[in-house]
C-alpha positions as CSV (number, residue, x, y, z in Angstrom):
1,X,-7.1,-16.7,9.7
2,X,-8.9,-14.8,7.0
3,X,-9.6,-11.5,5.6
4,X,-13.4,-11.4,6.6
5,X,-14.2,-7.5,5.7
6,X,-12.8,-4.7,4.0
7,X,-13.4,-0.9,2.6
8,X,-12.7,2.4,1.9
9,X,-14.1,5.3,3.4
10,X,-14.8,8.3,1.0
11,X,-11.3,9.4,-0.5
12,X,-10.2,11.4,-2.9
13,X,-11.4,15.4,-2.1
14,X,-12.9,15.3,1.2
15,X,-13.3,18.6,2.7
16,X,-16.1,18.6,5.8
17,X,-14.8,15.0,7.1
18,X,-12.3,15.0,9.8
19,X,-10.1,12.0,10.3
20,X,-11.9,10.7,13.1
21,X,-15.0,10.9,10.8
22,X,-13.4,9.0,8.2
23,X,-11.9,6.2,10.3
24,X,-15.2,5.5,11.6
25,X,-16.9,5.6,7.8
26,X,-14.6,3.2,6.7
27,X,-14.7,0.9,10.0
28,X,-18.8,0.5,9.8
29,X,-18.1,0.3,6.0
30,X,-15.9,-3.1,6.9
31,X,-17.7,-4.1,9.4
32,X,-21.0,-4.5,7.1
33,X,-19.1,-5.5,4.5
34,X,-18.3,-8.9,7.0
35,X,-21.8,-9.4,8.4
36,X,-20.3,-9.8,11.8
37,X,-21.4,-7.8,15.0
38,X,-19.8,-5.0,16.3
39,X,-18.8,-7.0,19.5
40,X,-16.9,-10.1,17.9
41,X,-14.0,-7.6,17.4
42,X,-11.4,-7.5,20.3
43,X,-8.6,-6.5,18.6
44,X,-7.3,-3.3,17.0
45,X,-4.9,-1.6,15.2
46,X,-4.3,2.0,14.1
47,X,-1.7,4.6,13.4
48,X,-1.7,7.7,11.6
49,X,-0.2,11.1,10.7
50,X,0.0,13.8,13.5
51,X,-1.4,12.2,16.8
52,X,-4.1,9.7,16.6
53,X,-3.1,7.8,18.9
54,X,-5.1,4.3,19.0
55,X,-6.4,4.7,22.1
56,X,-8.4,8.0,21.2
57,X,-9.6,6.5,17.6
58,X,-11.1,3.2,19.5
59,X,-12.9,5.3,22.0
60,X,-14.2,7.6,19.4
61,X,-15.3,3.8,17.9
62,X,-17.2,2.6,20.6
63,X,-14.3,0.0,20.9
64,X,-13.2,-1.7,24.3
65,X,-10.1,-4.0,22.5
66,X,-8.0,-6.2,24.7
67,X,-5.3,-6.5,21.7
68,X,-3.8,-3.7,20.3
69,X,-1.3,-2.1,18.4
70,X,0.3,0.8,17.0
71,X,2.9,-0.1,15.4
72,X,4.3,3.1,12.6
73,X,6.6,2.3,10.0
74,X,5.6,4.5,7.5
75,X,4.0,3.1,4.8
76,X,4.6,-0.6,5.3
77,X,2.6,-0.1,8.3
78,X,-0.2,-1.4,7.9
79,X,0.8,-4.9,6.0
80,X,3.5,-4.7,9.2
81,X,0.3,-4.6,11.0
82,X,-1.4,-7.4,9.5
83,X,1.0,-9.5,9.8
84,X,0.8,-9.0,13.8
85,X,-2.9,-9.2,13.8
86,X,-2.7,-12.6,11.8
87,X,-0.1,-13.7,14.8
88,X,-2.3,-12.8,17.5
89,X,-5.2,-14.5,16.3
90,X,-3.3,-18.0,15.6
91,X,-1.6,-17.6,19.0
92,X,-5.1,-17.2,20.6
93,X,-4.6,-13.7,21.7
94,X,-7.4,-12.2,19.2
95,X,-10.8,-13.6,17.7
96,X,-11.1,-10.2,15.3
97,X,-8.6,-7.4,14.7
98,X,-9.6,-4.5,12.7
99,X,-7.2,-1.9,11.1
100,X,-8.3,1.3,10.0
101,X,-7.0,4.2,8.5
102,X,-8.1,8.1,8.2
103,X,-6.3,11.3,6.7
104,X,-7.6,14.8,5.9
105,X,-4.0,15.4,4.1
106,X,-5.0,17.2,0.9
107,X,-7.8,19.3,2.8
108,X,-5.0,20.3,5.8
109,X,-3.0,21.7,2.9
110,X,-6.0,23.0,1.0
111,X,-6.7,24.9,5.0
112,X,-3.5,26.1,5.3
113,X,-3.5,23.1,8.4
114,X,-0.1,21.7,7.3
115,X,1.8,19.7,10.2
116,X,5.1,17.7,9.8
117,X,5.7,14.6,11.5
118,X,8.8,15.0,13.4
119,X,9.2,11.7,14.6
120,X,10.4,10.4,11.5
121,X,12.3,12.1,9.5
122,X,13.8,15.3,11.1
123,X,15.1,14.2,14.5
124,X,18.4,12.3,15.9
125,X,21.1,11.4,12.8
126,X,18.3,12.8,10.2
127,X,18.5,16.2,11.4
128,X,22.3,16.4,9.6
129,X,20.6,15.4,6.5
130,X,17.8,18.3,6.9
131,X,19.3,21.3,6.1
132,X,21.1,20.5,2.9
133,X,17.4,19.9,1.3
134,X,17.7,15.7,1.7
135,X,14.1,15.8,2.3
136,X,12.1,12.0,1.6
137,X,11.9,12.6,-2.7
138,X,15.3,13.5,-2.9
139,X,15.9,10.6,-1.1
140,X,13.6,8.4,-3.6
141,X,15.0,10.4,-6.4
142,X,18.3,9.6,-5.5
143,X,18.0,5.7,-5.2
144,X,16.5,6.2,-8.8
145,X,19.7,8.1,-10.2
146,X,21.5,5.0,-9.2
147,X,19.1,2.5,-10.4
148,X,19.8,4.5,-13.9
149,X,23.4,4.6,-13.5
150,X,23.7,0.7,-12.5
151,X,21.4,-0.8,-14.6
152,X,20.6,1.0,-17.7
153,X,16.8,2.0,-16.1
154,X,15.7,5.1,-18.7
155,X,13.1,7.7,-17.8
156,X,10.6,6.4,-20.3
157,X,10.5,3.4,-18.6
158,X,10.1,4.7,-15.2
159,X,7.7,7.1,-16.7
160,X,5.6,3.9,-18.2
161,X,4.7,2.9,-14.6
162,X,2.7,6.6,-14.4
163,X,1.1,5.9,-17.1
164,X,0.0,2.3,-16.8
165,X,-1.2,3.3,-13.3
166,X,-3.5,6.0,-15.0
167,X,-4.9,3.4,-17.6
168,X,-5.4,1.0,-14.3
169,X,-7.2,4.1,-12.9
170,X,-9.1,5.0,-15.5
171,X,-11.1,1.1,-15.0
172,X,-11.6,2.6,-11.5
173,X,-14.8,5.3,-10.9
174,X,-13.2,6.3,-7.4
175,X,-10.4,6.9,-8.6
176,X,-9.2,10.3,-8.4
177,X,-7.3,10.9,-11.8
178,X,-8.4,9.1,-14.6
179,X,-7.9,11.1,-17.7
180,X,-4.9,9.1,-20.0
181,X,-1.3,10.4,-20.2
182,X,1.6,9.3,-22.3
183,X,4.9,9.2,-21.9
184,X,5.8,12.3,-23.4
185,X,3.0,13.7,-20.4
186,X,4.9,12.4,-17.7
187,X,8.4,13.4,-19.0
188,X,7.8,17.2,-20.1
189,X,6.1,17.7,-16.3
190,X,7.4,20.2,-14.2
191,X,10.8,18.6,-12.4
192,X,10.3,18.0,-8.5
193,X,13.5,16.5,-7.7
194,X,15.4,15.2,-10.5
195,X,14.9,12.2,-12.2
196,X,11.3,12.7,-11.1
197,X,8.8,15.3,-12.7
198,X,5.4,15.9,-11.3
199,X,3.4,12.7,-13.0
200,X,6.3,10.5,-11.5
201,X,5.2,11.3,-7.9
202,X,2.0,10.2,-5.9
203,X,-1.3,12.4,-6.0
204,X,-2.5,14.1,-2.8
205,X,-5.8,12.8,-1.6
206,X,-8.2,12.4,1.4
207,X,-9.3,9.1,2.4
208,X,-9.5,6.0,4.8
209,X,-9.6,2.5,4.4
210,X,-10.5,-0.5,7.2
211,X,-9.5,-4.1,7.1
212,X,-11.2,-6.9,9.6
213,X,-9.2,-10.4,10.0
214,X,-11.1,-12.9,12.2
215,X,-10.2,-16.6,13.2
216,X,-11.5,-19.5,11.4
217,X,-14.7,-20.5,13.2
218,X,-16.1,-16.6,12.5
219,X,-15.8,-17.2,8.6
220,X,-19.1,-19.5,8.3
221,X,-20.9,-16.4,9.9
222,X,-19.6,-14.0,7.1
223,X,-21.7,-12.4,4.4
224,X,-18.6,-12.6,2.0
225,X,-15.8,-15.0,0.8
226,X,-13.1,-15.3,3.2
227,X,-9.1,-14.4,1.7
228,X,-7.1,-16.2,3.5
229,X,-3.3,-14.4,5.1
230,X,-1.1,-17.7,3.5
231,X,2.5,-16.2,4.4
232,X,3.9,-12.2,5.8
233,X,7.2,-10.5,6.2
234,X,8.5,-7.4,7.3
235,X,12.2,-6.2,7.0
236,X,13.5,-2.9,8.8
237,X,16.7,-1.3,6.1
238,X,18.0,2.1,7.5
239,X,16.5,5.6,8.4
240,X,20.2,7.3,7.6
241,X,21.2,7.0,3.5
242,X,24.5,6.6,4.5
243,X,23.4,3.2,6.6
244,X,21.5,1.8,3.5
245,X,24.4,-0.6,1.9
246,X,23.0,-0.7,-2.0
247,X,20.3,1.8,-3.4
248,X,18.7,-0.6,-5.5
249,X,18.0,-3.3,-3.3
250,X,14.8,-2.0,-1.5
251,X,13.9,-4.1,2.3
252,X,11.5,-5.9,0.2
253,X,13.7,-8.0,-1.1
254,X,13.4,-9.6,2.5
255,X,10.2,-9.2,3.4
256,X,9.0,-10.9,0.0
257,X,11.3,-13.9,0.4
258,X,10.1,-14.7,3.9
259,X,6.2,-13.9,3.2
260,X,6.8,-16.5,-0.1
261,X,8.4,-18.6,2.1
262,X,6.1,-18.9,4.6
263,X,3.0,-18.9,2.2
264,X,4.6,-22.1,0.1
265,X,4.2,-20.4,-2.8
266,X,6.4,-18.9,-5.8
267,X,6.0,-15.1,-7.3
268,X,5.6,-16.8,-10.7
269,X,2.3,-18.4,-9.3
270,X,0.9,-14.9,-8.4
271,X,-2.1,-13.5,-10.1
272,X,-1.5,-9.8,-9.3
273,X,0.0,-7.2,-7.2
274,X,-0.5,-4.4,-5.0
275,X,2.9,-2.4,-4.8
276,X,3.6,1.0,-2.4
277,X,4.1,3.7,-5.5
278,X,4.7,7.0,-3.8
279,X,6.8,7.3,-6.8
280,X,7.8,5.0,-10.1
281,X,10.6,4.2,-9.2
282,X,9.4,2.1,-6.5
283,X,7.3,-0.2,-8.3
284,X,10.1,-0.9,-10.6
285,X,12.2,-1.9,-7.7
286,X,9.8,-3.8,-5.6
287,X,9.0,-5.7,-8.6
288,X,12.9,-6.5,-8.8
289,X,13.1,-7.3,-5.0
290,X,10.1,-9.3,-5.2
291,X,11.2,-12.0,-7.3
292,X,8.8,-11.2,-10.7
293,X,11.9,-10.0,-12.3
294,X,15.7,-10.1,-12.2
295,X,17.4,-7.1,-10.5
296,X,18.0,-4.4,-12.9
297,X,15.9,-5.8,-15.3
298,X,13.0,-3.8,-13.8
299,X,13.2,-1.2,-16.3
300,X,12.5,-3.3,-19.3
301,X,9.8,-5.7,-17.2
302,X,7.5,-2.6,-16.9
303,X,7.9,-1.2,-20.4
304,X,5.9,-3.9,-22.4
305,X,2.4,-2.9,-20.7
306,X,2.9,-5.8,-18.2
307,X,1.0,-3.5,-15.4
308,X,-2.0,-2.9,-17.3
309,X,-5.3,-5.0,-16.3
310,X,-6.4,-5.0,-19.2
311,X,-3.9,-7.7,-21.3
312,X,-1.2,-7.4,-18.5
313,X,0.7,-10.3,-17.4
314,X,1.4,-8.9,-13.8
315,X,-1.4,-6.3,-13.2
316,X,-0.2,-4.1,-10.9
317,X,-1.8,-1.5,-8.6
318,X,-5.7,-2.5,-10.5
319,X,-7.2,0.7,-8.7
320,X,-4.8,2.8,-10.0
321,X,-2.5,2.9,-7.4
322,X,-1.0,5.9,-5.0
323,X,0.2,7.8,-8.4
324,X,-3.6,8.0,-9.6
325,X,-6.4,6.5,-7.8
326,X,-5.6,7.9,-4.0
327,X,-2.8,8.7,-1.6
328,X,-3.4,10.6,1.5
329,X,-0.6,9.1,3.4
330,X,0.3,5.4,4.7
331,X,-1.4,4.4,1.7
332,X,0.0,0.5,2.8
333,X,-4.0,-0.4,3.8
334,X,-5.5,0.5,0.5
335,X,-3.2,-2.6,-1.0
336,X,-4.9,-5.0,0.9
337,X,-8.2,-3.4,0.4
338,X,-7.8,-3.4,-3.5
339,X,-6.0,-6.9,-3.4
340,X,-9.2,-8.9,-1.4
341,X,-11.9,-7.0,-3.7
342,X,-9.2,-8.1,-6.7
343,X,-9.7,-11.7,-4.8
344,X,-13.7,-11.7,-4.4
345,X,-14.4,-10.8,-7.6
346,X,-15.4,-7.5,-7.0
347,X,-14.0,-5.1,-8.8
348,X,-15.9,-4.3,-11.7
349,X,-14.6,-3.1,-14.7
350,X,-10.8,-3.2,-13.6
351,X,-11.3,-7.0,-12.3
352,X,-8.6,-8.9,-12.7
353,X,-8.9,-12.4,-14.5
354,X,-6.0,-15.5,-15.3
355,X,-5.9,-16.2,-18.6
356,X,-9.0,-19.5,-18.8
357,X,-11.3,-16.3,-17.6
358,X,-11.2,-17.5,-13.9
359,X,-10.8,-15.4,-10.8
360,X,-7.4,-14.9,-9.6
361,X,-6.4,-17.3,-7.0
362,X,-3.2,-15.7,-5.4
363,X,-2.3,-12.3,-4.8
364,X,0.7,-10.4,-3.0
365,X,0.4,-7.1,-1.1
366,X,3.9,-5.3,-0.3
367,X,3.6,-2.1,1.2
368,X,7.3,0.3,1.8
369,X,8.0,2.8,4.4
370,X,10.1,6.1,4.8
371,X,12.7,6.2,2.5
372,X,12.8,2.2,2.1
373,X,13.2,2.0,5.2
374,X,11.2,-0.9,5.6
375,X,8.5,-2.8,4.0
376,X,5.5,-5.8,4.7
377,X,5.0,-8.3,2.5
378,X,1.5,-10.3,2.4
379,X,0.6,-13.4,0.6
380,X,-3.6,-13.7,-0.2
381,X,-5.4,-16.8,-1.2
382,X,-8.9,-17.2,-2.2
383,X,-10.6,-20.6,-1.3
């Protein structure tokens, strides 16, 4: 099965839209973007902050589907979600699936409209956690503080990743943040939760984004290139801190060794990668986890400009990723959006190329949710 359409809906600072409205922006967005009719797609996928439920969001659609899911595991969801959509349609269940994904989060804030999600993250064994302040950074910032202590992992190399994502994003017109910072930027920043200052934490954005996979015999009827799905994973770690066994082994670390499994292929034969950066540090560790480096030599694999698009090795996050382009929650579905334009050919002046100036062949997509609490991992082809 392929990737036969993808997009984004208008992200960044959104302020009339509602998340409805942007769902169905970026779902007719994908759906043109494949050429295929409205009516080929049978399957559907969605899940979201606060309450949109799938049910409402494929009515509001116009969509009948007689596959669905709504599966929500943060922000690993949606490559979690792929991976079930890619299943269905090789079992026969499914001839298209789309995904699609809409947030108003920085215009709720911006309205006062703030809402917590209190099925993850504040209920059953969590709620001990609460009230002492272990809120999801500390959390992040704490698995950091070990990395650091184990390893040797400095600030200025976490803070590198920032900053490679902002020259990534600055390739990127839609990206929201494009101005260059240093180093020194990202550590004098005001401290959020210690090791991490502001510019080591993801931006708050409005957006949506919409993925289509379709079975083989719709391809020839596509107006684009088809990506293929080659190989997925998904791993499920711990909700409770105290039930996560090592700090700086993120659940990628499964889920990338089954997808590469499954796909045939090694990480040192990927082109690129789009990797979950709510904050640096996990980048540095998903790059670990993933196989492109050994663990605890994250820190000194991201310090030589390895990220960067333009002369990287391993470009990472080309749009500029959750700590620059766009964030506005279960940002797991812009990776795959970024990583089949990447694919296609299609993305401009932050276009990704292997060194004989040919279009990338093979790209991963590993998206982390919670606290890594869990994580997908997809394997794209081209051709």
């Amino acid at each position: 099965m392929a990737v036969v359409g993808v997009s984004l809906s208008d992200c960044g600072r959104v302020d009339e839209a509602t998340p409805y409205a942007l769902h169905a922006q970026a779902a007719r967005r994908a759906l043109a973007d494949s050429g295929l009719d409205r009516t080929v797609i049978d399957g559907f996928a969605s899940a979201g902050l606060g309450t949109l439920a799938p049910v409402e969001v494929a009515e509001y659609l116009g969509l009948r589907p007689t596959w669905v899911d709504s599966t929500s595991v943060g922000g690993s969801t949606w490559e979690v979600m792929a991976a079930h959509a890619a299943d269905a349609i090789a079992a026969g269940h499914a001839n298209a699936v789309l995904l699609v994904y809409g947030s108003t989060a920085r215009a709720d804030i911006k309205a006062g409209r703030r809402t917590g999600n209190l099925s993850f993250g504040a209920r059953g064994p969590l709620q001990f956690e609460v009230p002492y302040g272990h809120t999801l950074i500390a959390k992040y910032a704490m698995a950091a503080r070990r990395h650091m202590h184990e390893y040797g992992t400095t600030l200025e190399q976490l803070a590198s990743v920032a900053v490679q994502a902002r020259a990534n994003a600055a390739l990127n017109p839609d990206a929201m943040f494009r101005d260059p910072i240093t180093v020194d930027d990202v550590l004098s920043g005001p401290m959020i939760a210690d090791p991490f200052t502001k510019l080591h934490c993801c931006i708050r954005s409005d957006g949506g984004a919409a993925v289509l996979l379709a079975a083989e015999e719709y391809v020839r009827d596509c107006r684009t290139a088809p990506v293929w799905v080659l190989g997925t994973g998904e791993h499920v770690s711990h909700t409770t801190m105290s039930e996560w066994a090592d700090f700086t082994v993120s659940p990628a670390a499964v889920s990338g060794r089954i997808a590469f499994e499954r796909a045939g292929v090694r990480p040192e034969e990927v082109d690129f990668a789009e990797i979950y950066d709510a904050f640096t540090y996990m980048t540095l560790v998903t790059l670990e986890d993933l196989g492109f480096c050994g663990k605890g030599e994250g820190g000194a694999f991201v310090e030589k400009g390895r990220l960067r698009v333009a002369g990287g090795e391993l470009p990472v996050n080309t749009d500029g990723g959750g700590l620059s382009a766009q964030h506005p929650g279960m940002r797991g579905l812009f990776l795959l959006v970024e990583a089949v334009r990447q694919l296609r050919g299609e993305a401009d002046e932050r276009q990704v190329h292997r060194p004989d100036g040919r279009l990338p062949e093979l790209a991963v997509a590993s998206g982390t949710g919670g606290w890594f609490c869990s994580s997908g991992t997809v394997v794209l082809g081209r051709g």
